[in-house]
N, C-alpha and C positions, 0 to 999 in steps of 0.2 A: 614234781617234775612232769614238763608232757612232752610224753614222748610220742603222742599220737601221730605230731606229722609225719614222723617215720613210719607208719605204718603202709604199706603197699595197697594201693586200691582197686585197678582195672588194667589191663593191658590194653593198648591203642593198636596195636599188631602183632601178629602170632611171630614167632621165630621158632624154626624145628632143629635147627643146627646153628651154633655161633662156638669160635674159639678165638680168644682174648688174649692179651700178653699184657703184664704191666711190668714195672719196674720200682718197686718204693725203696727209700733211703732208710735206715736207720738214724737214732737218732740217741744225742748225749744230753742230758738235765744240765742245767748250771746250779737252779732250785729243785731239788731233788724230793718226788714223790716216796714215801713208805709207810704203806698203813694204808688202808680202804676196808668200805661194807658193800653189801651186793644191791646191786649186782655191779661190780667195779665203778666203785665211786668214791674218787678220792677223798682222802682224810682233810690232803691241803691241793694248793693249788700249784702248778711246776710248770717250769718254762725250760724249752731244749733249743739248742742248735740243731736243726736238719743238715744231714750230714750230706757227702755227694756220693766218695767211692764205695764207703759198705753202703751196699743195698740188694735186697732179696729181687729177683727175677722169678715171676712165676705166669704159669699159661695155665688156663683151664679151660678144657673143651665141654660146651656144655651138650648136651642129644635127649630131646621132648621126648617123653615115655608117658606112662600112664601115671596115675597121680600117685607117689607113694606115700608110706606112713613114716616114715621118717628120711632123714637126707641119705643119699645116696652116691661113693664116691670112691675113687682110687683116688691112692696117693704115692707121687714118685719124688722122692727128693734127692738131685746132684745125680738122675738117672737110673736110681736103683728104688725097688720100691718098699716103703717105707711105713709100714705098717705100727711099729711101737709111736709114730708122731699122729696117728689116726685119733686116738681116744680124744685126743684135745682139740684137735679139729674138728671133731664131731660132737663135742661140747658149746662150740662157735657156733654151728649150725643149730643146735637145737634152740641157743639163745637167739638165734636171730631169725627165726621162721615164721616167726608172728610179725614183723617188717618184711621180711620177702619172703612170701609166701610160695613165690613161683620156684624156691629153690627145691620143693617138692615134687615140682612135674618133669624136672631133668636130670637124670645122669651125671654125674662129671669125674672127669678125668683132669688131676692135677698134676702140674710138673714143676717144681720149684727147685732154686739154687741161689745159695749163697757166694755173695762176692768176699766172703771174710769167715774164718772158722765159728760155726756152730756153738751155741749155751755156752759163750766163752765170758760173756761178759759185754758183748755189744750191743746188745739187746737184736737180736736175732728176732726172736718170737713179735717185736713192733714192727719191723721189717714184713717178713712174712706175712702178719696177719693184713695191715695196711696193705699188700698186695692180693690176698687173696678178696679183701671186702672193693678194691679198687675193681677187680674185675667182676666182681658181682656187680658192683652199680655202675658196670659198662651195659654189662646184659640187659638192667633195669632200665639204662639208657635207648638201647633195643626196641626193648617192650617198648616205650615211652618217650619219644624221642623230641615230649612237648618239658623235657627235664631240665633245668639251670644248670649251667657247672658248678653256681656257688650250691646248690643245694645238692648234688652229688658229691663234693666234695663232702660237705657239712655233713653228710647221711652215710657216706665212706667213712670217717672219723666218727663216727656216732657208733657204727656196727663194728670198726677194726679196735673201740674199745672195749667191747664186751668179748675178744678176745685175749687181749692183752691192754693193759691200763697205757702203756705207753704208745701202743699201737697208735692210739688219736693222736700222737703228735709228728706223724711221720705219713701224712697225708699233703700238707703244703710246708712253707718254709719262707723264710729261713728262719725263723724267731716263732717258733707256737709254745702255746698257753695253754695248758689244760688244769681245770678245775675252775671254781668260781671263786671270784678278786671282786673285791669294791671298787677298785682301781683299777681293770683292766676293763674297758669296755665290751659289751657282749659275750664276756666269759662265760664258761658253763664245765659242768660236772659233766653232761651227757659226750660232750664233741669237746674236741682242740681248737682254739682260734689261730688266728696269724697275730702276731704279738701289734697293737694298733698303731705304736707312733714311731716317726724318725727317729731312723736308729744312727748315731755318730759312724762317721765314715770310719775308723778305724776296727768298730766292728762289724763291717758287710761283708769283707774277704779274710773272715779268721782262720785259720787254719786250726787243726786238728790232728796230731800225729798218735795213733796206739800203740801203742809197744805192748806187744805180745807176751806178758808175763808168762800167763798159763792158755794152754790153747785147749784142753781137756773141759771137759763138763765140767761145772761147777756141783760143789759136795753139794750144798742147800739149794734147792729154787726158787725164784722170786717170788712165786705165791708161797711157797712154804713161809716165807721172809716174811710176807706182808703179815698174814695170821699172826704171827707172834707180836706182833704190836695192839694187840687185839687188848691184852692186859699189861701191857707194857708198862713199867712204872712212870717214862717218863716222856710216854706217848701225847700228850696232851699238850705241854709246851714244847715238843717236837713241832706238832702241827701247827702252832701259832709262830714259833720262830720261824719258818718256813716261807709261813703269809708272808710274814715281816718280812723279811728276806726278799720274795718277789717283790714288794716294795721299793726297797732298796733297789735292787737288781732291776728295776723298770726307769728310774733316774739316773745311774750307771749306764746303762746301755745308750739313753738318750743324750749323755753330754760327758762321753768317752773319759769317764775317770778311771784310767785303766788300772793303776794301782787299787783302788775300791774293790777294782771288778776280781781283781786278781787273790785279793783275800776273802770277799765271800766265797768267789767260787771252791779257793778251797777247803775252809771251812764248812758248806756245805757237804763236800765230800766225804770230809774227814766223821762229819757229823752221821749221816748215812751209815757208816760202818760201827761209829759207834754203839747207835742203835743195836745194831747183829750183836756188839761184844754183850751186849745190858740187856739182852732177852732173853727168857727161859722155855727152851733151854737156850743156851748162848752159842754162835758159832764167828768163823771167824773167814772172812773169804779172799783174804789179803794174803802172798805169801811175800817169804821174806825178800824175793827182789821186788817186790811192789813198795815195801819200805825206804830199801837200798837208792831208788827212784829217785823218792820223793826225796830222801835226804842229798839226791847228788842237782835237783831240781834247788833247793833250796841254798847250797854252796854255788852254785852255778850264780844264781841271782843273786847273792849277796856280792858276786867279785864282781860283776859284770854290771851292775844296774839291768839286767834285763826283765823285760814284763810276759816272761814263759812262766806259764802256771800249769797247775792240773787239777784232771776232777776224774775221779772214779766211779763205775758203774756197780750193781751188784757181782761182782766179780774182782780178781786179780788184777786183771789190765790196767794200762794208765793210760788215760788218755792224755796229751799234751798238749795244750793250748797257748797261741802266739798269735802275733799279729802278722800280715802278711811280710812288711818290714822289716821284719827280723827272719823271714822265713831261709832264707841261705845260711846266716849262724848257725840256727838252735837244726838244722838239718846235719852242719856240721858236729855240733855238739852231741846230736843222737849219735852218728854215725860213731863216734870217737870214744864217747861216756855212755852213753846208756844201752846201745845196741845188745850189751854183753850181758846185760841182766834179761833179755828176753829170749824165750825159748826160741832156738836157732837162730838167732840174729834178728828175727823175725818183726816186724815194724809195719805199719798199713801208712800210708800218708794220704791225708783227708784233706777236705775243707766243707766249709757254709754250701750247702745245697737247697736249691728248691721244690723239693716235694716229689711227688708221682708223676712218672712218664709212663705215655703208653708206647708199648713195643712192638 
């Protein structure tokens, strides 16, 4: 792997004060990553929809000091400050100081917020960290103002995944690719791509509905999750079904066989958790209105011919996926049938977003 060109090399101009704001989307797998080796690199290859309304909002003020020995930072999240989410932020930085180096000569002051509950299952932590390395390579933009967007981007997804695996795919949108594919042109293990070919019109404006199963932390966390695949019995043709799958799922996408799309994606899902059920030790992150869901998901489509699917993250939530076409039914259908399985009625409505804005 070279990963040299990320390496940071000279600054073109001094900056003593700069504060930055970004805005990154979270993001839902269709082909779902579980399992990696270090320094986060995936098993197999996954591709997500970039999402629009969850997404993390974060500012960091940076202020030039003297050169310190390791990074240096506060942290504020949703306004309060937020010290038990420090260790793991400062696990980012230590992995990323040998590419930006200059993150040693400043100060920062972080402020971050979620548009959507917290380690619920949204993948919060790709969210966040995609924002926090966006604003780093604003800074680097800064320093170096001789920089590409394509290569800030590429080098934001390179760094947002060595804090979170799925971080790289919550950089651009609306289709990204992370890991390497024989079939996906310029794929890689290091960064997220933008997924390469025309994608059939009925999936550009997909929608996206969560239903808030559980709004609480999740019992297990995704790195705990990944580890346990580590001896996993049946880790190996995981990762190859997967490939396969993005496969599939790269011909699907291109010539709208929405029924196709509608059974891998869920099988994919279904498959993800089984993993959790056939690891040792086993756990189980579904509760029983995430079942209740799926089976009123499943009756729904069998009276109706409808093409409402879903796919699951590490967590309880459902996400619910439709085409824009049907988006007034199956909103009726929540409201009516499923709103009741989620805690407080509670429901996010989503769609296809494009990536990182600055704020």
């Amino acid at each position: 792997m070279n990963t040299s060109e990320f390496i940071y090399k000279s600054s073109e101009k001094n900056i003593e004060n700069l504060t930055v704001a970004w805005q990154t989307p979270s993001n839902i797998a269709l082909v779902k990553y579980w399992g990696k080796s270090e320094p986060q690199i995936p098993k197999n290859a996954s591709i997500s929809f970039t999402l629009n309304n969850c997404n993390t909002k974060t500012k960091i003020e940076f202020s030039k000091t003297n050169t310190l020995q390791s990074p240096e930072f506060e942290l504020y999240f949703e306004g309060k400050k937020k010290d038990d989410f420090k260790p793991k932020i400062n696990k980012f930085f230590e992995r990323i100081k040998e590419y930006c180096p200059y993150i040693l000569e400043y100060k920062m002051v972080i402020h971050s917020e979620n548009s959507f509950p917290h380690s619920s299952g949204i993948a919060s932590s790709a969210s966040g960290m995609a924002a926090i390395a966006m604003c780093l390579m604003n800074l680097e933009k800064e320093l170096n103002p001789s920089l590409t967007d394509a290569y800030i981007n590429q080098k934001a997804s390179f760094l947002a995944r060595l804090g979170s695996g799925s971080a790289s795919r919550s950089i651009e949108g609306p289709l990204v690719v992370w890991g390497e594919h024989p079939k996906i042109t310029g794929s890689s293990d290091l960064y997220g791509v933008k997924f390469p070919f025309n994608v059939h019109t009925v999936f550009e404006d997909y929608c996206d509905t969560i239903l808030l199963v559980d709004k609480g932390e999740k019992q297990v966390s995704s790195t705990v999750g990944h580890n346990l695949m580590h001896d996993h019995p049946y880790a190996e043709n995981r990762f190859k079904q997967a490939n396969d799958n993005l496969e599939k799922l790269s011909e699907i996408l291109q010539n709208g066989d929405i029924k196709s799309f509608i059974s891998l994606v869920e099988s994919e899902a279904l498959t993800l958790h089984a993993m959790m059920l056939t690891s040792n030790p086993y756990f189980i992150l579904m509760k029983p209105n995430t079942l209740e869901i799926i089976n009123e998901i499943w009756e729904y489509r069998k009276e109706t011919n409808s093409n409402v699917c879903f796919t699951l993250d590490a967590g309880a939530n459902v996400h619910l996926l439709y085409p824009q076409n049907e988006k007034e039914t199956i909103e009726n259908f929540i409201k009516e049938t499923l709103s009741k399985y989620c805690q407080k009625n509670h429901y996010i409505c989503d769609n296809v977003g494009f990536g990182a804005q600055k704020i």
